[in-house]
Rosetta silent file (secondary structure, phi, psi, omega in degrees, C-alpha in Angstrom):
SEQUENCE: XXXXXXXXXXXXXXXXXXXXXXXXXXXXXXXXXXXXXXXXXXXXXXXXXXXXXXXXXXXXXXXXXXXXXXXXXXXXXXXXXXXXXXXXXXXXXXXXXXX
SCORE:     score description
SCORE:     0.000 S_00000001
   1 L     0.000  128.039  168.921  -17.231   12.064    7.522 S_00000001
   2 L   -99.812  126.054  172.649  -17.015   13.041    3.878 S_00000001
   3 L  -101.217  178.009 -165.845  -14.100   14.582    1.842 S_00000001
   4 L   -96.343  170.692 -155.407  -14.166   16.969   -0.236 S_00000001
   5 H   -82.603  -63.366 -163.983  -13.142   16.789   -4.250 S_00000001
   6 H   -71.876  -37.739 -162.704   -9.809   18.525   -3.327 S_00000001
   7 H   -74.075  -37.352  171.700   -9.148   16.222   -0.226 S_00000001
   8 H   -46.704  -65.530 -172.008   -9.868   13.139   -2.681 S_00000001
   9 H   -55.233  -32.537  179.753   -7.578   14.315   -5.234 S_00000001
  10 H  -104.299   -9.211  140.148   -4.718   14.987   -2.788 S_00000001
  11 H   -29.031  -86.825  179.156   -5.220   11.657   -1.378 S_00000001
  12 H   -29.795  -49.876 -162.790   -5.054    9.993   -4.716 S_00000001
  13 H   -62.911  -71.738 -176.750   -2.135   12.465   -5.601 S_00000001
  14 H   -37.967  -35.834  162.339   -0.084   11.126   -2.648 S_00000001
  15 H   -79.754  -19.297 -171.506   -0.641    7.242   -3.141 S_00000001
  16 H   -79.952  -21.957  165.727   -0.127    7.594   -7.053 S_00000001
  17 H   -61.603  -64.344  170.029    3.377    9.020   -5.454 S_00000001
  18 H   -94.168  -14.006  169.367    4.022    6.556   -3.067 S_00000001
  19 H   -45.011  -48.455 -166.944    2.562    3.483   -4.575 S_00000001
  20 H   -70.569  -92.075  175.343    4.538    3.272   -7.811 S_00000001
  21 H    -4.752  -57.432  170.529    7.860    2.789   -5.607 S_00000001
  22 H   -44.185  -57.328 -173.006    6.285    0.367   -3.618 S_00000001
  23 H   -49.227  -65.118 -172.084    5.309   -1.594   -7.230 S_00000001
  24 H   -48.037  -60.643  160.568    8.773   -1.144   -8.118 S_00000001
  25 H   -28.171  -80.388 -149.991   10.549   -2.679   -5.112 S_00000001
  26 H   -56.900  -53.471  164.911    8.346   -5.652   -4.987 S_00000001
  27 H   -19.818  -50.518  168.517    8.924   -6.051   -8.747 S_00000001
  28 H   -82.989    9.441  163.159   13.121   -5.859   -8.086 S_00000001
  29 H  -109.033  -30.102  171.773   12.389   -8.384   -5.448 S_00000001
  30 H   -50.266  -49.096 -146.240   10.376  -10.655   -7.373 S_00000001
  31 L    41.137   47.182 -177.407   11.848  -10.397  -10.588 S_00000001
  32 L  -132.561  137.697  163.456    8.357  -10.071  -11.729 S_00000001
  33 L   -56.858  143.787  178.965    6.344   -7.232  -13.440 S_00000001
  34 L  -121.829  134.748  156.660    3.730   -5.636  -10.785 S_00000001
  35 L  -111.862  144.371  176.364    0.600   -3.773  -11.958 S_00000001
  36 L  -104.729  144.891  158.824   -1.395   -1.253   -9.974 S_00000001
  37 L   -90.899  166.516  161.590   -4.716   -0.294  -10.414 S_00000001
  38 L   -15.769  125.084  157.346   -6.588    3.139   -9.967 S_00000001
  39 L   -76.261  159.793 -173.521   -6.706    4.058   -6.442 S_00000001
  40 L  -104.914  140.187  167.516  -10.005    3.961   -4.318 S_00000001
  41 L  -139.112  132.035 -160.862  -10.427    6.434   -1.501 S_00000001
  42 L  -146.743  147.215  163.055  -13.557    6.098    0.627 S_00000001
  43 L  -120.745  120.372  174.611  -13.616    6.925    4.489 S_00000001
  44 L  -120.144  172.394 -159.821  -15.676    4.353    6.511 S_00000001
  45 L   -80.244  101.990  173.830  -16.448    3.932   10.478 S_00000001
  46 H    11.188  -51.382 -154.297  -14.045    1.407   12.131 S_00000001
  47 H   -69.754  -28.295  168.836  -17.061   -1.079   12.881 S_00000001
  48 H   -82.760  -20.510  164.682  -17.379   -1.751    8.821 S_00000001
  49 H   -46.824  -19.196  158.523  -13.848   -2.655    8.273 S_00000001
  50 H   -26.806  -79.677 -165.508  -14.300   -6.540    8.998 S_00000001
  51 H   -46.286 -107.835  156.367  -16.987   -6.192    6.179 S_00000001
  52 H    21.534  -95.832 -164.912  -15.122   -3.705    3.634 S_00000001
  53 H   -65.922  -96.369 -141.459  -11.278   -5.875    3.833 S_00000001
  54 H   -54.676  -22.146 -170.101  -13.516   -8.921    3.356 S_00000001
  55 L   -90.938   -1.812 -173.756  -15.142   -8.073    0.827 S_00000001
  56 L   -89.593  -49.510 -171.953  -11.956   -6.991   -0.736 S_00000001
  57 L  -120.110  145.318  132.801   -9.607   -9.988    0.117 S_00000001
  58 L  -107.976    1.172  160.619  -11.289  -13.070    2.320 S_00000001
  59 L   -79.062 -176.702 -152.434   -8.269  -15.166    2.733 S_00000001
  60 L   -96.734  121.160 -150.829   -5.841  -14.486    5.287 S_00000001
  61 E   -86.017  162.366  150.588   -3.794  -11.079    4.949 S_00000001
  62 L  -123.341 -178.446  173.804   -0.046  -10.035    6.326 S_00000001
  63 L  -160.724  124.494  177.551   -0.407   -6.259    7.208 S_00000001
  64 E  -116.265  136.095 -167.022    2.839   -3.864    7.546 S_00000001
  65 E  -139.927  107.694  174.501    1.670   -0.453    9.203 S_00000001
  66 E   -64.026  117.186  170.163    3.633    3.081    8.867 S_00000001
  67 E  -106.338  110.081 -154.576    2.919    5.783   11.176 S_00000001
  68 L  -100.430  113.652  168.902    3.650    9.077    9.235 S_00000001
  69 L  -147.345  125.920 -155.274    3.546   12.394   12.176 S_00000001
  70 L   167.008 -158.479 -155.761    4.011   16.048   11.020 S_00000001
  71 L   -71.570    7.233 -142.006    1.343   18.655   10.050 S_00000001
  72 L  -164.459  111.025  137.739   -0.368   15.847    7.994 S_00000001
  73 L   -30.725   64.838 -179.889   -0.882   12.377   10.770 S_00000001
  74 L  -115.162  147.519  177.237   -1.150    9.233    8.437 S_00000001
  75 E  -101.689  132.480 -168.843   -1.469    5.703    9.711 S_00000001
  76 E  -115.044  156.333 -165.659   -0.325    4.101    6.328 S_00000001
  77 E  -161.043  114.825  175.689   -1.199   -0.307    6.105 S_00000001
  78 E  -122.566  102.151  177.734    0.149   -2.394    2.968 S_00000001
  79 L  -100.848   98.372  168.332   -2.332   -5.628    3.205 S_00000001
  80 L  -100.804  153.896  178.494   -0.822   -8.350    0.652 S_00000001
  81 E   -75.918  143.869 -155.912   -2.514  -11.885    0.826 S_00000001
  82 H   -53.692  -37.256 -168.827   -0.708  -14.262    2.858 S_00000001
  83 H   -95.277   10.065 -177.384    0.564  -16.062   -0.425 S_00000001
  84 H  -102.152  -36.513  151.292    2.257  -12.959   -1.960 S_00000001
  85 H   -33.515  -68.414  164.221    3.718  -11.891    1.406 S_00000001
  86 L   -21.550  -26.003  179.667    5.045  -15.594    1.675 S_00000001
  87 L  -119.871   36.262  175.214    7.046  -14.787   -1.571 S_00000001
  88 L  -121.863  153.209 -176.475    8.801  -11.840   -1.145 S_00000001
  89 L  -136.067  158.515  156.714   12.804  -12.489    0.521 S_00000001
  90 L   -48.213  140.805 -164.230   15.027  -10.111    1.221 S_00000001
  91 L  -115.131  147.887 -177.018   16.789   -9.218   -1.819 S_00000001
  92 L   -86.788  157.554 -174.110   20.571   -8.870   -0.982 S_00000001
  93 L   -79.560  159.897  163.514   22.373   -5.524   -1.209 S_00000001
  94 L  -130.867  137.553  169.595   24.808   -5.301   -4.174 S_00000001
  95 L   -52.655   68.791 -162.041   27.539   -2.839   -4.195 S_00000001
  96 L   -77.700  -23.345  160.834   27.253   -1.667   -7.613 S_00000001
  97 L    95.912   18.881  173.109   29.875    0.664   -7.147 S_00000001
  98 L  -104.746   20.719 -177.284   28.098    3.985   -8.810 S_00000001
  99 L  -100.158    0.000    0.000   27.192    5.380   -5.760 S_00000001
């Protein structure tokens, strides 16, 4: 399967959406700056994902997985390595009282 230049692009558009939040959280949980890079969007055949996520990460992953269902399906998967999972805690709520 291939996409097309507009399927890329509204890929891209949609994590460049939801990503930056995502930064931002772990960053207010951390108390550390997070940088993102460019996103990649590729589609490959189940049987190469071993290969692919190894070649990306080889140490041992946590994986949290979204299931998105409306006109638009997405199975969504935020893989951080085992020692940056390992550091994120709940950050407690605070009442700030501007709400």
């Amino acid at each position: 399967m291939i996409l097309t230049a507009g399927q890329q692009v509204a890929l891209t558009e949609l994590i460049n959406i939801a990503f930056p939040q995502t930064a931002a959280a772990i960053s207010d949980n951390t108390a550390r700056r997070v940088l993102i890079s460019t996103p990649q969007i590729a589609v490959h055949p189940m049987e190469e994902m071993q290969d692919i996520l190894t070649s990306i990460t080889p140490e041992e992953v946590a994986t949290v997985h979204q299931i998105f269902t409306g006109p638009v399906a997405v199975n969504a998967m935020l893989v951080p390595n085992y020692d940056g999972a390992a550091r994120l805690e709940l950050t407690p709520y605070r009442d700030t009282g501007t709400g």
